[in-house]
C-alpha positions in Angstrom: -3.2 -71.0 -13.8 0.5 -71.0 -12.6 2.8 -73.0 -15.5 6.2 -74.3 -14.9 8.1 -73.1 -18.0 12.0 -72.6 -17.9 14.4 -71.6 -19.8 17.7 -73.2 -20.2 20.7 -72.6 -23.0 17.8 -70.6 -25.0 15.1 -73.6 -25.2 12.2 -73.5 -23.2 11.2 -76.8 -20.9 8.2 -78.0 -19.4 7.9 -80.2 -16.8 6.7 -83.7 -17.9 6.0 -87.0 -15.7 5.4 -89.8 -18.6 3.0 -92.7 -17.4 3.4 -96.1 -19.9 0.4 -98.2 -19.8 1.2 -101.4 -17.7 4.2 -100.4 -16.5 5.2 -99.8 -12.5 7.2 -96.5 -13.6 7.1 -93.3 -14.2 9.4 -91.0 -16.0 9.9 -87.7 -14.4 12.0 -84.9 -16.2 11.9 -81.3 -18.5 10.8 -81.8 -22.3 11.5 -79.0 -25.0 9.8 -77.8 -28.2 11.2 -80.3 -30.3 10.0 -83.1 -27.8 13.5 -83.6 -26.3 13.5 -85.1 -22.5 15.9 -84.2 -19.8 16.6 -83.7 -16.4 14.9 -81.5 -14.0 18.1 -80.9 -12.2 21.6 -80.8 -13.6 22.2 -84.1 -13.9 22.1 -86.0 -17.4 19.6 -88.7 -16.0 15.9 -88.2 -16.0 14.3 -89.5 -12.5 12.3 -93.1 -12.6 10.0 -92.9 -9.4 7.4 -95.7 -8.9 4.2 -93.8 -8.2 2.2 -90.5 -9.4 2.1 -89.2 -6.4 6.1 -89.9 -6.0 6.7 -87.8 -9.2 4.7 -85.2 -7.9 6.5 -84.8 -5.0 9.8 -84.8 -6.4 9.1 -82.1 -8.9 7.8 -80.2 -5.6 10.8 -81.0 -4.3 11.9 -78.5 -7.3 9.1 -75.6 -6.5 7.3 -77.0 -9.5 3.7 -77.2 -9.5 2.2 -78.0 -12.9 3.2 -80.5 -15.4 2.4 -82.3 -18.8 1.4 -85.6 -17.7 1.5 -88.3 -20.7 0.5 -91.4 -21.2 2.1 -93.9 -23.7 0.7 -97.4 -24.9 3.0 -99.7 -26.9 -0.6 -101.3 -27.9 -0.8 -99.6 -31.5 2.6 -100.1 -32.5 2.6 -104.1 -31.6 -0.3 -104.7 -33.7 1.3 -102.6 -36.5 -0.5 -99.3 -36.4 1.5 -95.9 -36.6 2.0 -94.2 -33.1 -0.8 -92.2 -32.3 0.2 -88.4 -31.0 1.2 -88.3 -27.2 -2.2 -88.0 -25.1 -1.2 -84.9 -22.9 -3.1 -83.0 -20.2 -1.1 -79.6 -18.0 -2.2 -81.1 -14.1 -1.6 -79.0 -11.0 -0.9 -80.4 -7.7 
């Protein structure tokens, strides 16, 4: 399986498109080992793109082909319960 990790100042980063349940959104961007999110280019943003498949293509746009997709819920934390670990699955497109 090919994987997408880089290496940047010494840490490495994955690719990472972050889905939040009923939201329109998704966050597209480079995490590293100590869960720290960034951009995929050199800017200091991350990229906000409205679709799956727009996130995909922009990180092809980057000759990246795999990625951690994750899905967050707010639902725990509003009815009081501790957040539960990030559900995370490597995809290939």
């Amino acid at each position: 399986m090919m994987t997408n990790v880089l290496e940047k100042n010494g840490q490495k980063l994955t690719p990472i498109i972050i889905c939040v349940a009923e939201s329109t959104h998704y966050i597209v961007g480079m995490v590293d080992s100590l869960n720290n999110l960034t951009s995929v280019n050199q800017s200091k943003e991350v990229t906000v793109t409205s679709s799956l498949i727009e996130a995909k293509n922009y990180l092809r746009s980057y000759h990246i082909f795999t990625a951690l997709l994750e899905f967050q819920s707010a639902y725990d934390e509003m009815c009081g319960l501790s957040a539960p670990e990030p559900c995370r699955q490597m995809v290939t497109f």
